[in-house]
N, C-alpha and C positions, 0 to 999 in steps of 0.2 A: 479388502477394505472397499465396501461400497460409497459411491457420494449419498451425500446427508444433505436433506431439506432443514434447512433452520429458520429460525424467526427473530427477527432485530427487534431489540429490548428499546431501542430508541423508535422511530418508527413504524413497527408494527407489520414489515414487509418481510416476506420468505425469499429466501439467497441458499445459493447449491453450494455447500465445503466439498470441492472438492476432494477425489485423494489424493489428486498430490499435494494438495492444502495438508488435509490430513496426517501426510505422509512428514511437511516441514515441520508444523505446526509440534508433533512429537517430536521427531529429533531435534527441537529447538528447546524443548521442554516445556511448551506455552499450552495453555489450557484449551478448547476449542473459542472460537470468536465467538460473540453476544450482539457484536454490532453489525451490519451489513458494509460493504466494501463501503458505500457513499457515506453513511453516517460513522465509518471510523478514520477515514477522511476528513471529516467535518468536523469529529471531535479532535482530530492529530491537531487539525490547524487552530483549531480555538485553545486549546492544551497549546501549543506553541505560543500563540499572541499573547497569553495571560504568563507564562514564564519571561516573554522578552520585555513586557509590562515590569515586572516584576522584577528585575537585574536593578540593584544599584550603580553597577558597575556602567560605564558608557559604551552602547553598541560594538563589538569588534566589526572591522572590516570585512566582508564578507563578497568583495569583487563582484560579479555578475551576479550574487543570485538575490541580493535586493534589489540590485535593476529590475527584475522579472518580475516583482511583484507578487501577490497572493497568485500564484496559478493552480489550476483544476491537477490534480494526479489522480490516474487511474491504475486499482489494481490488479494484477496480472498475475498469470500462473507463467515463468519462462516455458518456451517452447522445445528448447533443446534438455532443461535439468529439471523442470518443474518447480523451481523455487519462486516464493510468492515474490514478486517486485511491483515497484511502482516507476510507471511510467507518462508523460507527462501531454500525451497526447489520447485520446480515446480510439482504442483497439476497434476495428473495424469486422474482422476474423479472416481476413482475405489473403493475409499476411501474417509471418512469423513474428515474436513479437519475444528480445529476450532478455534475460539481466543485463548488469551493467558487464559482470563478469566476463559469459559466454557470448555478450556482442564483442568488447575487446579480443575475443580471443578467437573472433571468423574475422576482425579487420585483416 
C-alpha cells in the first residue's frame, strides 16, 4: 500500500494518507478522508460547538478540559503503532510523538 496524494473537498489543498493512515482507516472500517487534517479539525470543533449549543440538558462538569478552552489539535500518525491520534501541541518531527496508549505504556 503506497501513500496517496488527496485533495480537501473543503479547501481545495492536497494532504499525503498515509499508509498507516491507510492501514487504521480500513481496520477501523472508515471510508478514506475527504477533508485535510486542519479542516477536519475545524469541522470536529464546529460539529462539537453546534451539539453543546444544542443539549437542552445543562452542561456536565467536565474538570480541566473547559478550563482549556478551544485549543489547536494536531493530527498524528503514533510513532511506535501508527494509529492516527490527535495531539495537542504541533509536531515538530524531531521527536517521537505517540498515542495516548503507547505513551502510558513507556511511562
Amino acid at each position: 500500500m503506497a501513500e496517496r496524494t488527496l485533495t480537501c473537498r473543503d479547501c481545495g489543498n492536497s494532504f499525503v494518507f498515509t499508509e498507516g493512515e491507510q492501514e487504521f482507516f480500513t481496520m477501523k472500517g472508515f471510508s478514506e478522508p475527504s477533508r485535510c487534517p486542519d479542516c477536519r479539525a475545524a469541522h470536529k470543533r464546529q460539529r462539537q460547538g453546534r451539539d453543546n449549543r444544542e443539549m437542552s440538558s445543562p452542561p456536565r462538569d467536565r474538570g480541566t478540559q473547559e478550563s482549556r478552552g478551544d485549543r489547536q489539535l494536531y493530527e498524528v500518525e503514533c510513532s511506535e503503532c501508527g494509529t492516527l491520534t490527535q495531539v495537542p501541541f504541533k509536531p515538530r518531527g524531531h521527536s517521537p510523538v505517540y498515542c495516548r496508549t503507547c505513551f502510558n505504556n513507556r511511562r
